[in-house]
Legacy VTK file of the C-alpha trace (Angstrom):
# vtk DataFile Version 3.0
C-alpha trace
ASCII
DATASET POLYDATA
POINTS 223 float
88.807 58.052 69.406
86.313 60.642 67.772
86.320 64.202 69.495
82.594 64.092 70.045
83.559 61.325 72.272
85.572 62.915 74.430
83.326 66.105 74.425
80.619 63.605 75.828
82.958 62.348 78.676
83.477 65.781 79.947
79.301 66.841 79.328
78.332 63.506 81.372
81.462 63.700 83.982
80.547 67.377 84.593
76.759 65.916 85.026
77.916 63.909 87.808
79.808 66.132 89.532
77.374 69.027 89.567
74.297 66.624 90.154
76.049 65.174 93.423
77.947 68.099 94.372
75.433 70.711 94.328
72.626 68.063 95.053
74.772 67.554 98.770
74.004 71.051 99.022
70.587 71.097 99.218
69.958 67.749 100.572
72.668 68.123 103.605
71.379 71.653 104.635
74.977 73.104 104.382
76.802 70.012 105.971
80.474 71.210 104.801
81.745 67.828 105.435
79.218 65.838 103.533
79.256 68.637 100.914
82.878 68.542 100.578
82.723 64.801 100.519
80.372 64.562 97.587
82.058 66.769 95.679
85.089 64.618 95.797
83.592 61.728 95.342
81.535 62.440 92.450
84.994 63.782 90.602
86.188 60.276 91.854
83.408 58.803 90.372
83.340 60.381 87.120
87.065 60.340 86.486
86.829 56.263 87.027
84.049 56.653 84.594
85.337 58.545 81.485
88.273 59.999 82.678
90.389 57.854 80.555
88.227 58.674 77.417
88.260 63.040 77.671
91.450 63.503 80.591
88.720 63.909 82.713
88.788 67.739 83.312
84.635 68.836 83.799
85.576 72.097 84.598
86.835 74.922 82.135
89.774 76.528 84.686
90.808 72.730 84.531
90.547 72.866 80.775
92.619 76.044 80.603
95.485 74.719 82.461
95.801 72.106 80.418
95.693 74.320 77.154
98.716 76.377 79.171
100.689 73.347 79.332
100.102 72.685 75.665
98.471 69.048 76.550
94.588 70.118 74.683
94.005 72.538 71.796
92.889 75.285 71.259
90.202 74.161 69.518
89.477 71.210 72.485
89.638 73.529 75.263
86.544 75.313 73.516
84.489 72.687 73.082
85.102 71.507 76.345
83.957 74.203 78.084
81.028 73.869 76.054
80.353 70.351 76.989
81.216 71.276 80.538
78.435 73.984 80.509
75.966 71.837 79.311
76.399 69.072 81.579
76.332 71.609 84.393
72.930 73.037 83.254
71.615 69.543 82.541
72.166 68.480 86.141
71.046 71.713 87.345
67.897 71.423 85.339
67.541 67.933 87.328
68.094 69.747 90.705
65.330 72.688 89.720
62.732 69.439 89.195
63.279 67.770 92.219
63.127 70.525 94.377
63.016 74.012 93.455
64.915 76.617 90.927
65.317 78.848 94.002
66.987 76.332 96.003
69.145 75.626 93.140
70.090 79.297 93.126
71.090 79.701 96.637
74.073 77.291 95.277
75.600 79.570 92.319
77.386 81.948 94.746
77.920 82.178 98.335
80.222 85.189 99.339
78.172 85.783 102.124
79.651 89.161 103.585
82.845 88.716 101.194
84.046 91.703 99.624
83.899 90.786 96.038
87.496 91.152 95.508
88.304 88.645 98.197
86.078 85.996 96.602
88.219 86.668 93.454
91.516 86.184 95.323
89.939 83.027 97.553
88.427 81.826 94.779
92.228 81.902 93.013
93.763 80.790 95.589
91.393 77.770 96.207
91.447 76.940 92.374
95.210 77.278 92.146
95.800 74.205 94.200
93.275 72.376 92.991
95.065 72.764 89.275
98.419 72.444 90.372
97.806 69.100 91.619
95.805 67.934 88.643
98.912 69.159 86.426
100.879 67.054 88.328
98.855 64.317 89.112
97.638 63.727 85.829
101.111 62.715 84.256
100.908 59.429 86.410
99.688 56.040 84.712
98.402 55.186 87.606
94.688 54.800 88.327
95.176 55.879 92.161
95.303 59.855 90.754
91.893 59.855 90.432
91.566 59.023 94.153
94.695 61.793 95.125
92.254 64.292 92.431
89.278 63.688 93.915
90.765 63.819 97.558
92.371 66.820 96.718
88.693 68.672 95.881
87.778 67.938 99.054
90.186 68.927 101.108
89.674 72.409 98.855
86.194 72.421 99.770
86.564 71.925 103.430
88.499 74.737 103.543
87.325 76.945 101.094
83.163 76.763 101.420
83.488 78.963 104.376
84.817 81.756 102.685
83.551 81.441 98.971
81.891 78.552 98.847
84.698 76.864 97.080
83.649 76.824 93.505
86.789 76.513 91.775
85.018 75.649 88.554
82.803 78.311 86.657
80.434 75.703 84.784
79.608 74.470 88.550
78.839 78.100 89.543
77.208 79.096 86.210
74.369 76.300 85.981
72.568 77.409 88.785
73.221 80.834 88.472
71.484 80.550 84.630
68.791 77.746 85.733
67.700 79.825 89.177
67.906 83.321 87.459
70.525 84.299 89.346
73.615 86.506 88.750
74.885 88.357 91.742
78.585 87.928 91.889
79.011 85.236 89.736
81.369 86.924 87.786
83.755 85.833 91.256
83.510 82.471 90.289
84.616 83.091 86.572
87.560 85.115 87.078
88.422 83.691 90.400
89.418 80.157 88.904
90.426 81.294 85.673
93.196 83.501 87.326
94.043 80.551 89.479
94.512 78.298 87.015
97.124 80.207 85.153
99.071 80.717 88.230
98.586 76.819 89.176
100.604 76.703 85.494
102.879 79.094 86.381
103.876 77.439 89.656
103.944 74.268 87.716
106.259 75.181 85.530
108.366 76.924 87.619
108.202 74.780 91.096
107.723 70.913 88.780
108.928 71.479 85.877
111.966 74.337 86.724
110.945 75.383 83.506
111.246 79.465 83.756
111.083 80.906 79.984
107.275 80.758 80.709
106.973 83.692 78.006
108.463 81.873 75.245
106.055 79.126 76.416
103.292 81.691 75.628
104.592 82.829 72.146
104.337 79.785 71.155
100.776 78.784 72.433
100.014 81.747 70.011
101.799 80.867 66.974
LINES 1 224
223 0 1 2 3 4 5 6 7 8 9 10 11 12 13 14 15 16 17 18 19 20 21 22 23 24 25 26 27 28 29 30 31 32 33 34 35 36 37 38 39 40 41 42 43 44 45 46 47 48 49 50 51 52 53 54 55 56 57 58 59 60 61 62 63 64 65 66 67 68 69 70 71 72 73 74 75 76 77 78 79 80 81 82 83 84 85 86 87 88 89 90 91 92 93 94 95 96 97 98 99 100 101 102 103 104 105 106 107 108 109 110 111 112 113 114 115 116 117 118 119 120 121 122 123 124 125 126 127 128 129 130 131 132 133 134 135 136 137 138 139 140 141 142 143 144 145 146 147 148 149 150 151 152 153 154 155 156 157 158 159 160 161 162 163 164 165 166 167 168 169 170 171 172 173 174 175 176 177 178 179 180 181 182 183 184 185 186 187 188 189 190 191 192 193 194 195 196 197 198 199 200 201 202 203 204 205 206 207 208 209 210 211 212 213 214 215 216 217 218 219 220 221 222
């Protein structure tokens, strides 16, 4: 299978999952239960789609906990974040056509009265889950994970868009923010889920794996 296939998958899978996600947003008025629901059923949807062609990640903190745990390059996880951003924009491009670039702002962040440093911690938290149970998840054969993936969004979302909005994926937060014009406090949503996903590895390999010379792990990721 040629990389630019797989960079493809995770461009159109990130696509879907912004265009339904964020689309619920603005169509449901701030619904958290249909909101949460699209957003897991759009991963559903695009992991059933091309997840067996990329590993079906469409988001970079995804991306970067599978670099941890050594199963993408390097040179993959770059280019996946790529794809991932442009699929994001793409379907927020869509969004800004259909209704408005300012409506499609309102979705990039949503700290509300949040002290920026909780957002980063929620935002960890929230993303730190989500990871963990892709990293385990993903090692089944079984095409039911997509479901227990997808579920597993949702549930984030229904308890996380109160507080942060539930992001837990920077390309999701960072289409908007570029398409609207956008850029207070999206830095949250970068460092939030980045942070998380290295713990979700850390707890992986320490709670799943009982794995604990996690910094020989990292020499080696360097070498």
């Amino acid at each position: 299978m040629g990389s630019w296939q797989k960079y493809a998958a995770e461009a159109y899978g990130t696509f879907v999952l912004v265009l339904f996600g964020t689309g619920a947003i603005l169509a449901s008025g701030g619904d958290y239960l249909v909101i949460a629901l699209a957003f897991g059923l759009a991963l559903v949807v695009g992991l059933y789609t091309v997840g067996r062609v990329s590993g079906g990640h469409f988001n970079p903190a995804v991306s970067l906990g599978m670099f941890l745990d050594k199963r993408i390059s390097l040179n993959d996880m770059v280019f996946y974040w790529v794809a991932q951003l442009v699929g994001a924009v793409i379907a927020s491009l869509a969004l800004a056509y259909l209704g408005s670039k300012a409506a499609v702002a309102s979705t990039a962040t949503a700290l509300g009265g949040l002290e920026a440093f909780k957002g980063v911690v929620g935002e960890a938290i929230l993303t730190a889950v989500f990871v963990m149970a892709i990293l385990v998840m993903a090692k089944s054969t079984s095409y039911t994970k997509f479901l227990g993936i997808g579920l597993t969004l949702a549930a984030v979302h229904l308890v996380g868009i109160g507080f942060t909005g539930a992001s837990v994926n920077p390309a999701r937060s960072f289409a908007p923010a570029l398409v609207g014009g956008t850029w207070t406090d999206f830095w949250v949503y970068v460092v939030g889920p980045l942070v998380g996903a290295v713990i979700a590895w850390v707890l992986y390999k320490v709670v799943v794996t009982g794995d604990t010379n996690l910094m020989d792990d990292m020499k080696d990721m360097m070498d």
